[in-house]
N, CA, C and O atoms as CSV, one atom per row, in Angstrom:
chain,resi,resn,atom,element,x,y,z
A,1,UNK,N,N,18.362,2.097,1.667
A,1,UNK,CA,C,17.776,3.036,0.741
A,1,UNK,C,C,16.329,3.295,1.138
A,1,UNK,O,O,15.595,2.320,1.298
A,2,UNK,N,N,15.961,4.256,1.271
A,2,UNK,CA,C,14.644,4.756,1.472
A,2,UNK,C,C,13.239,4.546,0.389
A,2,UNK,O,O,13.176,5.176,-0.667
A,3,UNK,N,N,12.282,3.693,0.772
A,3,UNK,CA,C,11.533,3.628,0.037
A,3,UNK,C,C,9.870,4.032,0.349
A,3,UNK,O,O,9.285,3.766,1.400
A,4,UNK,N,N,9.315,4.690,-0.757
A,4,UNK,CA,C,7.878,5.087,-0.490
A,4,UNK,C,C,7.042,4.155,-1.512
A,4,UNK,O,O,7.228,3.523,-2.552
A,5,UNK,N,N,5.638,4.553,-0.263
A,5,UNK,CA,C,4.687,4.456,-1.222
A,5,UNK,C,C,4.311,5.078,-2.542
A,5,UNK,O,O,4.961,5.961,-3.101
A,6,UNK,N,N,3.276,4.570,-2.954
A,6,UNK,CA,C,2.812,5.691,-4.110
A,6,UNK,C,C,2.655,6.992,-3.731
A,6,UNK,O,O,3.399,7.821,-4.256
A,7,UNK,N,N,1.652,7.434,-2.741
A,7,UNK,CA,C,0.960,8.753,-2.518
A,7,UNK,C,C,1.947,9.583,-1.481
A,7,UNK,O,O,1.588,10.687,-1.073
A,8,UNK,N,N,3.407,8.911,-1.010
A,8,UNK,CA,C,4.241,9.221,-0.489
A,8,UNK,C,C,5.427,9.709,-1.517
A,8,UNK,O,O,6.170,10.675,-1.343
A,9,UNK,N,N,5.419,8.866,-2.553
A,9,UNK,CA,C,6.531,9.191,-3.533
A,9,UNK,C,C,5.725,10.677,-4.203
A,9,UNK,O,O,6.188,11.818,-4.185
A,10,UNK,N,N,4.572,10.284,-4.698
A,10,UNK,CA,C,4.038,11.931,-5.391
A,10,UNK,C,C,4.324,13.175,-4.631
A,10,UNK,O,O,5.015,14.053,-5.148
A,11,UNK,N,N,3.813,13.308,-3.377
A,11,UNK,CA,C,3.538,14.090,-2.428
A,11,UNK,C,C,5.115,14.876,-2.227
A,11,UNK,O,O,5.203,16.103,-2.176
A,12,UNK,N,N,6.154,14.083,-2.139
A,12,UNK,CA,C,7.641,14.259,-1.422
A,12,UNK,C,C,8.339,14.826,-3.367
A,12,UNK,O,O,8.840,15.894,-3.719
A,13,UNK,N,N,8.086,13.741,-4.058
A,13,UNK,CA,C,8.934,14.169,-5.355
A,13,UNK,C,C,8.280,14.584,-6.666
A,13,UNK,O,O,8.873,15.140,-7.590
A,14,UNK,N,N,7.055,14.269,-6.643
A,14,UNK,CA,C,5.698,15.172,-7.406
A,14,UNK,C,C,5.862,14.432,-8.354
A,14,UNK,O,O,6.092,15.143,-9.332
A,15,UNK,N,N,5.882,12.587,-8.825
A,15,UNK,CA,C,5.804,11.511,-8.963
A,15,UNK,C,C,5.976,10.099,-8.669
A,15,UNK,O,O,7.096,9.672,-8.391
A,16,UNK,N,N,5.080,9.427,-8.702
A,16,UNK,CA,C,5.222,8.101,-8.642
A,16,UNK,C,C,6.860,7.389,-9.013
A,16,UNK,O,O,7.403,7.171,-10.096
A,17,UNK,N,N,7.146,7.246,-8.131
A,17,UNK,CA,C,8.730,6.053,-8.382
A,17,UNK,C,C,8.032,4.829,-8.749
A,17,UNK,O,O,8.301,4.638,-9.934
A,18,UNK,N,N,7.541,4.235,-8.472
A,18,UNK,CA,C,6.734,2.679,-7.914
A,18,UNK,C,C,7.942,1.941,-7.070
A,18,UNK,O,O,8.326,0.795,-7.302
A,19,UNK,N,N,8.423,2.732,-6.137
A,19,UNK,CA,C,9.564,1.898,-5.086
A,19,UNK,C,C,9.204,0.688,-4.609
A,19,UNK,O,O,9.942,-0.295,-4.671
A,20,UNK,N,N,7.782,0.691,-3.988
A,20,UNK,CA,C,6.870,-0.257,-3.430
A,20,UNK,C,C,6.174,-1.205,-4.652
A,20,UNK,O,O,6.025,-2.417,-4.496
A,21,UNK,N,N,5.772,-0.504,-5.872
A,21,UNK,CA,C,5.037,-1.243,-6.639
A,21,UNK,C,C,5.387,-3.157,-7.149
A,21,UNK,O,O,6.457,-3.438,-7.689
A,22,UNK,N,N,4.580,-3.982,-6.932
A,22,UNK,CA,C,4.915,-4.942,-7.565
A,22,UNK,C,C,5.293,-6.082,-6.416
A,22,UNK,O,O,5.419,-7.193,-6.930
A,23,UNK,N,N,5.463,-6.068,-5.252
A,23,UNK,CA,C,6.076,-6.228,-4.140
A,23,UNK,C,C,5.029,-7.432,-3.895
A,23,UNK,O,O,5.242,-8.643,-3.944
A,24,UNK,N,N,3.901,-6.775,-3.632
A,24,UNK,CA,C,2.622,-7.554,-3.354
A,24,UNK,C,C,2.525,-8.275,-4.957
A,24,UNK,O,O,3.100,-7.718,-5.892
A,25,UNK,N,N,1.866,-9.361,-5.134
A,25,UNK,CA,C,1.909,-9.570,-6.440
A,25,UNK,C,C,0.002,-9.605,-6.622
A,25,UNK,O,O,-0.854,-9.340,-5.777
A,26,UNK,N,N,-0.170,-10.103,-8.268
A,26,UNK,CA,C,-1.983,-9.605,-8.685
A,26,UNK,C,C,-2.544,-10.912,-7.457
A,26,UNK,O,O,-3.426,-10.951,-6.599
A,27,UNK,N,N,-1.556,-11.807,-7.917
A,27,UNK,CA,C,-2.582,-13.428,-7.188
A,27,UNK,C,C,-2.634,-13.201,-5.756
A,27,UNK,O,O,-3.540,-13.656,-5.058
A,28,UNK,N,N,-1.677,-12.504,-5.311
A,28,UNK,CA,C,-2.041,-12.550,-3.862
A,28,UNK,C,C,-3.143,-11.772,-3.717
A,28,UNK,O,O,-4.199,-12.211,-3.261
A,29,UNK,N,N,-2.926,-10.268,-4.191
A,29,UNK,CA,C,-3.727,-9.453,-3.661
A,29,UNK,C,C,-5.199,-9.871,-4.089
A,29,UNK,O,O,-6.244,-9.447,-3.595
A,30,UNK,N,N,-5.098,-10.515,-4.803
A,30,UNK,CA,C,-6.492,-11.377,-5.333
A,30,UNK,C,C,-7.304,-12.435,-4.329
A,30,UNK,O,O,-8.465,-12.843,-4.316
A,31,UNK,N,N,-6.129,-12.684,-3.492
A,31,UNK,CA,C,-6.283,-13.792,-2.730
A,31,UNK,C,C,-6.635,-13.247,-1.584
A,31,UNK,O,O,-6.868,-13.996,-0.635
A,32,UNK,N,N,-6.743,-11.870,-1.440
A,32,UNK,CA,C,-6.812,-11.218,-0.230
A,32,UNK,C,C,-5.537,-11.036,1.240
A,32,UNK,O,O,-5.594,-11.069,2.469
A,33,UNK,N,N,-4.431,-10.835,0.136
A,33,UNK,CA,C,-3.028,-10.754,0.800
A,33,UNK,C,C,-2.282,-9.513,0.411
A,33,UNK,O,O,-2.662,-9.030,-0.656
A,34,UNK,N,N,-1.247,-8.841,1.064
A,34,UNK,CA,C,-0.462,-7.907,0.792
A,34,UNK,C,C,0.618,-8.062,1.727
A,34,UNK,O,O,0.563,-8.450,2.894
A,35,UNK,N,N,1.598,-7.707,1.052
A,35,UNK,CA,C,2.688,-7.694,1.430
A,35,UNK,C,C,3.355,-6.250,2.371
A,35,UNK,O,O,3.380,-5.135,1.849
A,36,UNK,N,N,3.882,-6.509,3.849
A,36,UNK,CA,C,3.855,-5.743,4.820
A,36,UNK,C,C,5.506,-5.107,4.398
A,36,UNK,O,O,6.359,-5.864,3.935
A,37,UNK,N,N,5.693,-4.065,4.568
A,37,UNK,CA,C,7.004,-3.226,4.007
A,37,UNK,C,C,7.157,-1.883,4.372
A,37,UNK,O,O,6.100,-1.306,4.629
A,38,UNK,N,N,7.965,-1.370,4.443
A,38,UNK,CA,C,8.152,0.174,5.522
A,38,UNK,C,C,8.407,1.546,4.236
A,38,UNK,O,O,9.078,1.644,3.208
A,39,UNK,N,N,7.463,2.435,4.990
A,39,UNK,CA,C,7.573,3.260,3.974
A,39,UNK,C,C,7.995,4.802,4.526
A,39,UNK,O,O,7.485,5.413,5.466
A,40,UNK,N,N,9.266,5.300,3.493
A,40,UNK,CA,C,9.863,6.528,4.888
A,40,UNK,C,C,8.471,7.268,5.227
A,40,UNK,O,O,8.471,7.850,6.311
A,41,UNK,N,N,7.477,7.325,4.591
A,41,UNK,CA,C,6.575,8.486,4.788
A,41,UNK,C,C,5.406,8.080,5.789
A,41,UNK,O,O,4.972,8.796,6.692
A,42,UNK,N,N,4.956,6.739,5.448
A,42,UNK,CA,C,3.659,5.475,6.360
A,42,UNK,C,C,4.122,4.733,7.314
A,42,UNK,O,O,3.300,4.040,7.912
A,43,UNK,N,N,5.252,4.681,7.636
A,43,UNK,CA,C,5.745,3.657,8.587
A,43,UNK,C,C,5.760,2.252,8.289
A,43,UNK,O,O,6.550,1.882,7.421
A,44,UNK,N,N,4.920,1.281,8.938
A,44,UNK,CA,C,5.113,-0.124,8.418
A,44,UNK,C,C,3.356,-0.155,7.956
A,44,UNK,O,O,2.326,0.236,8.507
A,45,UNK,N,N,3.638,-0.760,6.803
A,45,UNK,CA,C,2.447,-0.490,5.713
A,45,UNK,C,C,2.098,-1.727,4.800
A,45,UNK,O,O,3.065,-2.360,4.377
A,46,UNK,N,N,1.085,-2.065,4.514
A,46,UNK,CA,C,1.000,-3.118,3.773
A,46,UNK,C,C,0.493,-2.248,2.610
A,46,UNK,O,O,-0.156,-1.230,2.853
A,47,UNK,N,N,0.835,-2.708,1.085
A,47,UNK,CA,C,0.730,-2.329,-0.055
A,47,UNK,C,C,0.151,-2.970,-1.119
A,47,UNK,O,O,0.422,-4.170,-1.177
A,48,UNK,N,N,-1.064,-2.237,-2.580
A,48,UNK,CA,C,-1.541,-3.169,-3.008
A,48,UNK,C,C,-0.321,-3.565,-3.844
A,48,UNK,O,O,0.827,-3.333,-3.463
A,49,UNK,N,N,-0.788,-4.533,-5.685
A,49,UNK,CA,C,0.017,-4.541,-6.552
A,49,UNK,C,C,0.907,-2.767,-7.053
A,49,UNK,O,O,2.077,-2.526,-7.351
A,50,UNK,N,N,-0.135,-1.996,-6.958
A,50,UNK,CA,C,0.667,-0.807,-7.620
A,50,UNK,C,C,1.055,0.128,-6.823
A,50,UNK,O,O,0.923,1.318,-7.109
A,51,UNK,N,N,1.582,-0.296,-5.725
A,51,UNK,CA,C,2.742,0.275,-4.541
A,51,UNK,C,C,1.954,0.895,-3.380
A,51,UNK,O,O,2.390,1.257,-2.288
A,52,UNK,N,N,0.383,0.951,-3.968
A,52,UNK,CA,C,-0.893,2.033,-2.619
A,52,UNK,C,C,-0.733,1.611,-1.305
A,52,UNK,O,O,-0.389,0.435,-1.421
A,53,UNK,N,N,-0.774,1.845,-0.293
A,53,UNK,CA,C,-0.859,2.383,0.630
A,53,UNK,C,C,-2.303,1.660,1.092
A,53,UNK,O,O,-3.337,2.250,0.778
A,54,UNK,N,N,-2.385,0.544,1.744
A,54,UNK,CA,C,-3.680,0.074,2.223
A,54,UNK,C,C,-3.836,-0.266,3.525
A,54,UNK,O,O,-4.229,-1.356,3.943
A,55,UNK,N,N,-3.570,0.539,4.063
A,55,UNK,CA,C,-3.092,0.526,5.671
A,55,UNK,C,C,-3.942,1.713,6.424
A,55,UNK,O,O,-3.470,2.826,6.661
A,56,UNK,N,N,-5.083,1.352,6.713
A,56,UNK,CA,C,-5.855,2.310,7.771
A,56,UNK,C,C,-5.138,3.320,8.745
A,56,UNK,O,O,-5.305,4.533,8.876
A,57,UNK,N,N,-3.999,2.152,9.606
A,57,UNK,CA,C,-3.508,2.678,10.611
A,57,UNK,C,C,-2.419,3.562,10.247
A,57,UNK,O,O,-1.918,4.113,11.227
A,58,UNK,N,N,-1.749,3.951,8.795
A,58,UNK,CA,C,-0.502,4.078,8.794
A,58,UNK,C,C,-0.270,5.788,9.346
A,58,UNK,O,O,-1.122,6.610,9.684
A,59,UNK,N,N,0.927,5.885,9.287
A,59,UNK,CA,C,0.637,7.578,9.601
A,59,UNK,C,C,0.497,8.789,9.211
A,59,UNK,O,O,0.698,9.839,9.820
A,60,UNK,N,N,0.041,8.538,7.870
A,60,UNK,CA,C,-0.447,9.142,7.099
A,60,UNK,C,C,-1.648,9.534,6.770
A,60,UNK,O,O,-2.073,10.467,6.088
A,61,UNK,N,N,-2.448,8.128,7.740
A,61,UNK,CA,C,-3.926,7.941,7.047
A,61,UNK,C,C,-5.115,8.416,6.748
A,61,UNK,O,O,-6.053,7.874,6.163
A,62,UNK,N,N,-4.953,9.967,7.404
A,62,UNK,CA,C,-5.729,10.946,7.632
A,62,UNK,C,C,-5.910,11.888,5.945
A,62,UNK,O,O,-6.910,12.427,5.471
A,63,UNK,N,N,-4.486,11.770,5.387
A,63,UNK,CA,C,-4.298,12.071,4.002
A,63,UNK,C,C,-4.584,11.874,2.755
A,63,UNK,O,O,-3.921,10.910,2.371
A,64,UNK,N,N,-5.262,12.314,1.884
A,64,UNK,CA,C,-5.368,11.478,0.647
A,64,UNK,C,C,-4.595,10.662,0.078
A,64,UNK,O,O,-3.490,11.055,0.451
A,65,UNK,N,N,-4.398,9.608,-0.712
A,65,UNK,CA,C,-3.849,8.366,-1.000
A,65,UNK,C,C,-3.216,7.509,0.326
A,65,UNK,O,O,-2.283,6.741,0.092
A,66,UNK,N,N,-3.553,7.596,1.254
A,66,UNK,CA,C,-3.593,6.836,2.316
A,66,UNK,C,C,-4.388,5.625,3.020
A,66,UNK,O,O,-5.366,5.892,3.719
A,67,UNK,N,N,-4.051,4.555,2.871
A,67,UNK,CA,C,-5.437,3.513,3.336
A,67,UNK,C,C,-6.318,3.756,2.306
A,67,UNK,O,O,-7.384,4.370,2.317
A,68,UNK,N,N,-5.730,3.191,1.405
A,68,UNK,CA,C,-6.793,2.906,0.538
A,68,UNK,C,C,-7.592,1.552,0.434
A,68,UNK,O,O,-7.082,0.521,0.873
A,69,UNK,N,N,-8.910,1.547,-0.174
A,69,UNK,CA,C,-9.584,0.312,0.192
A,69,UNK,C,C,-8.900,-0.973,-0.534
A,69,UNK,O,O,-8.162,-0.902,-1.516
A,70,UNK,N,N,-9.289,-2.164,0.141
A,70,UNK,CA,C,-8.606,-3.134,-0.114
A,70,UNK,C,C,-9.583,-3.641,-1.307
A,70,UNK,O,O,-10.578,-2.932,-1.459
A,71,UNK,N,N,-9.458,-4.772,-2.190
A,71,UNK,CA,C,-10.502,-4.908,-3.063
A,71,UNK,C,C,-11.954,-5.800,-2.295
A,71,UNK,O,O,-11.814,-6.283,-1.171
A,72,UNK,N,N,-12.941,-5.895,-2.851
A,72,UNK,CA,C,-13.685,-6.295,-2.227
A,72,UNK,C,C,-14.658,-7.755,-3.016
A,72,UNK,O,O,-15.183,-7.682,-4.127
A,73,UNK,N,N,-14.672,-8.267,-2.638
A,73,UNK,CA,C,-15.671,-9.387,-3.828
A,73,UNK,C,C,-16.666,-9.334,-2.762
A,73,UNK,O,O,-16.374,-9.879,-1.698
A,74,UNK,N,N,-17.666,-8.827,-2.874
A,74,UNK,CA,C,-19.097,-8.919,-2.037
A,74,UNK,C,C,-19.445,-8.885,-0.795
A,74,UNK,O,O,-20.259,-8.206,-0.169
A,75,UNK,N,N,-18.210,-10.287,-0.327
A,75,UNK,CA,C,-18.120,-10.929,1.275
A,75,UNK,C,C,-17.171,-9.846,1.789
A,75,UNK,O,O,-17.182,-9.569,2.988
A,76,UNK,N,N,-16.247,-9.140,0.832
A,76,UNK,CA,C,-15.368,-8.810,1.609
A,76,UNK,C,C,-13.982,-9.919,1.556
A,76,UNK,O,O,-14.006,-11.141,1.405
A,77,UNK,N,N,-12.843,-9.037,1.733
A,77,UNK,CA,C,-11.693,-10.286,1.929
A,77,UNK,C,C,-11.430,-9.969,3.194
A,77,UNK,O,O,-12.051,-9.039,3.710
A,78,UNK,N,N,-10.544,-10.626,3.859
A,78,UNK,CA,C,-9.790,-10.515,5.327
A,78,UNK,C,C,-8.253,-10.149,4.802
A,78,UNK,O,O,-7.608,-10.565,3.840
A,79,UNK,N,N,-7.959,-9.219,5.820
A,79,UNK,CA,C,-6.650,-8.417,5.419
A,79,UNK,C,C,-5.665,-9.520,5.619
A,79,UNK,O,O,-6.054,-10.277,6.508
A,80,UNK,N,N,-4.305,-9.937,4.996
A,80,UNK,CA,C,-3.927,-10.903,5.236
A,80,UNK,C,C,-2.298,-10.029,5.043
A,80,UNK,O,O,-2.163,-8.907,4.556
A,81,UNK,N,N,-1.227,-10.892,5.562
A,81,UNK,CA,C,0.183,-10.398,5.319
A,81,UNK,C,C,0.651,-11.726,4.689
A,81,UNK,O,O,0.298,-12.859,5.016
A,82,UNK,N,N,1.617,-11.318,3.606
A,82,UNK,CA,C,2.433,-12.691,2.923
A,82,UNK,C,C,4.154,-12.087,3.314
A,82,UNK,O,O,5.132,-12.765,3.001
């Protein structure tokens, strides 16, 4: 079954599914982790808690809701895959 991101699901069906959403969970992404998962529209993409698209490289990224920023606590986190 084909699954998108957020800004992939709007764009293609002119709403959010949350196909991706939830995948990544709050503690990880807190922890400075996301969970890596393929998206028909981004290719292979890591995603926050609410299905975004946080993938610089993806192939989309040139697009709005694409690579979006990861969160930041001051230092910065390091991109991580779970």
């Amino acid at each position: 079954m084909a699954r998108f991101c957020k800004q992939c699901s709007i764009d293609i069906f002119g709403e959010d599914f949350k196909e991706l959403a939830g995948i990544t969970t709050e503690e990880d992404w807190k922890s400075g982790m996301a969970a890596v998962v393929i998206c028909e529209g981004c290719g292979s993409i890591q995603v926050d808690p609410d299905g975004n698209c946080v993938s610089a490289g993806c192939l989309e990224a040139c697009k709005p809701g694409h690579g979006m920023p990861w969160l930041s606590d001051g230092g910065g986190h390091e991109q991580n895959s779970i």
